[in-house]
N, C-alpha and C positions, 0 to 999 in steps of 0.2 A: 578666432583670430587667424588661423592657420592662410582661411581661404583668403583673406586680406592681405595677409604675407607672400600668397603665392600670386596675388596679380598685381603688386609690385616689382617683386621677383622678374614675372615676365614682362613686364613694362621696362623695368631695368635692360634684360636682354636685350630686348626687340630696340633701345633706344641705343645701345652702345652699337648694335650692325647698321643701325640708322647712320653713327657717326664712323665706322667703318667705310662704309659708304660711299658719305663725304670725303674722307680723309684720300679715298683714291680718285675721287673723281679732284679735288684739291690738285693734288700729283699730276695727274692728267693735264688739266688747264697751266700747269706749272712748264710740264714737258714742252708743250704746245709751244709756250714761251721762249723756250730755250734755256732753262734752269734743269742743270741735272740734278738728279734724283738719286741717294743714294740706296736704296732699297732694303740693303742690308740695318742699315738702323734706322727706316723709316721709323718705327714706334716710337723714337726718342727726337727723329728731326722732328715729325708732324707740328707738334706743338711748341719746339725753342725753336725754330725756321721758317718750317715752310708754311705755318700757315702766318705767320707776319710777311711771307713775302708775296703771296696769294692776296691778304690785305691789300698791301703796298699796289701793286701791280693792279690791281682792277680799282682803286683809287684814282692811279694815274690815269688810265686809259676810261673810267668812265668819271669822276667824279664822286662815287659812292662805293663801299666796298661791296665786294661780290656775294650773293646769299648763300654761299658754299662756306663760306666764313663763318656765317648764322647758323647754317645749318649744323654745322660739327661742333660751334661753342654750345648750341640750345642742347643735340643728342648726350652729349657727354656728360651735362648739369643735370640734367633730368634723369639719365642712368646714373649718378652719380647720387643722388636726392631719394629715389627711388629703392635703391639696392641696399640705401642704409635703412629707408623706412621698410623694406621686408624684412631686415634681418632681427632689425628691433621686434617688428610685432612676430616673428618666426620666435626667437627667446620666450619660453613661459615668464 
């Protein structure tokens, strides 16, 4: 089970720099906007802010929210879903 544990593990990894990622390109398309960015506690706005206002904003301007939204809700669940199932099958 080890070996099951460890390509969860790295799936977990590989999925959270995935929503790393996101989360500054998110910032990015935000800057763009004209919304500053606090950087110092981006880890704690990412998810109570900026990505509701990343939401919001490509809502307005297209009608559908932006896949940069999808993309750092999906990385995060799947690192999150992931890290638990390696850790359970890592435990004898």
């Amino acid at each position: 089970m080890l070996i099951a544990s460890d390509v969860f593990l790295i799936i977990a990894v590989v999925s959270a720099l995935c929503g790393v990622a996101a989360s500054i390109m998110i910032t990015a398309e935000l800057e763009k906007r004209g919304v500053k960015i606090n950087w110092l506690f981006l880890r704690v706005f990412i998810v109570s802010r900026y990505l509701n206002q990343y939401r919001d904003i490509t809502r307005q301007e297209s009608g559908k929210t932006g896949p940069l939204f999808y993309w750092f809700v999906i990385a995060m669940n799947v690192a999150l879903v992931s890290a638990i199932l390696g850790i359970v099958l890592w435990v004898p």
